[in-house]
Residue, then its C-alpha position, 0 to 999 in steps of 0.5 A: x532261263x531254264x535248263x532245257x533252253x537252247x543258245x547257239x554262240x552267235x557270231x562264230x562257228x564251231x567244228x561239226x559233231x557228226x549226226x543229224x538228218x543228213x548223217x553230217x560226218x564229224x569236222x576236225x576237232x569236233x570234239x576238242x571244241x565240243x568238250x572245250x565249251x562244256x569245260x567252260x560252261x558246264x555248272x555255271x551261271x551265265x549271261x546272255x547279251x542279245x544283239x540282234x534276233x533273240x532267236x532263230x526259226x528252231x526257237x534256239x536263242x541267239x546270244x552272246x555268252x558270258x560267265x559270271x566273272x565276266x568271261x566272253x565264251x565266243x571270244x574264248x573259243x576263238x581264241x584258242x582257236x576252236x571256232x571261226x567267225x560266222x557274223x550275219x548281217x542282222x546280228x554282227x555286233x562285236x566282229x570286229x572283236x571276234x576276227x581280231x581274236x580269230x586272227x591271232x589264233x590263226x597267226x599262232x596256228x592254234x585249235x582249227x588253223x593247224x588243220x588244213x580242213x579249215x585252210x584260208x582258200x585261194x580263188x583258184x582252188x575254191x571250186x572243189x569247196x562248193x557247198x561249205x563254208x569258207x575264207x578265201x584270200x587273193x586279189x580283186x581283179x575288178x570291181x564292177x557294178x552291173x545291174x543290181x550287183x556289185x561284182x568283185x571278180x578274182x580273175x579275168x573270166x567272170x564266166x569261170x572265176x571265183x567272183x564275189x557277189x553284192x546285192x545294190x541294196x545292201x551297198x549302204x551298208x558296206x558305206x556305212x562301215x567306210x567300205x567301197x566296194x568299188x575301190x577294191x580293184x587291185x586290193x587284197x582281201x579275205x572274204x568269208x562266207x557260203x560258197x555257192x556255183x554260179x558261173x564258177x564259184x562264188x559268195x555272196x556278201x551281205x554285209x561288211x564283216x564278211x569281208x577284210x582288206x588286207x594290206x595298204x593299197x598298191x603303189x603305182 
């Protein structure tokens, strides 16, 4: 590989450096995150682990990270809490791993989760989030096919409410890792993702990763 090759880290997402087309303002711990990264990569040798498309539309590869002494970069920055996890449904090897390392940065408060930029959101307070990526925790209200979808609703007016949406065809998917969907009606669970505007807040999830239940079932 040579000096000019770009990798994103994939599977996490960084803070924000401000710049670009869109003159993006800098997120919190930007820099700390940014300057983390060089320190640990700067003048090393490194090893790329590709579990999914090797490269994005901009030619950038698409990689896991590793030093020569066997140290995980994604894992390191998420660990000390300067990324959050960000899987995809065609590249989510490992996230099982990463949420655990992001969970316990953020139980400790470490990096990014002593910021209340990157807060877990509730469902009734997603709406002024539009637009951003986001982890919002609560309970599902009901569960519900309709159609082609799947519909986890966090209250009781679908018309308003933050709502998770599910494409039928990515169902299997979500089987496949043990997860039904349609079992979750009463059930706590954080869910991560773009947070788009239709019919009140909403995210859509393609794959199982992007959703963790949390806690054991209700008791009647």
């Amino acid at each position: 590989m040579d000096g000019a090759t770009a990798v994103n880290l994939v599977g996490i997402q960084a803070p924000q450096i401000s710049g670009g087309p869109g003159g993006i303002k800098a997120w919190p711990l930007a820099e700390r995150s940014r300057d983390s990264l060089s320190d640990l990569v700067q003048g090393r040798e490194v090893a790329l682990r590709f579990t999914g498309p090797r490269a994005d539309r901009h030619g950038r590869l698409l990689a896991h990270v590793y030093l020569d002494d066997g140290t995980w970069i994604q894992g390191e920055m998420l660990k000390h809490g300067l990324a959050r996890v960000f899987s995809f449904s065609d590249n989510r090897a490992l996230s099982a791993e990463m949420l655990s390392l992001e969970d316990a940065a953020r139980n400790q408060k470490r990096g990014i989760w002593s910021d209340p930029f990157y807060a877990i959101r509730t469902p009734e307070d997603v709406e002024r989030h539009i637009g951003s990526f986001q982890i919002v925790e609560g309970r599902v209200v009901n569960a519900v096919r309709v159609k082609r979808y799947v519909y986890l609703n966090f209250g009781e007016d679908w018309r308003t409410d933050f709502t998770v949406s599910v494409p039928v065809k990515n169902l299997r998917r979500f089987d496949d890792a043990g997860l039904d969907l349609l079992s979750l009606t009463g059930r706590d669970i954080r869910v991560r993702g773009w947070l788009k505007e239709y019919s009140g807040a909403m995210i859509d999830a393609t794959h199982p990763k992007q959703i963790q239940v949390l806690g054991p079932p209700p008791t009647e």
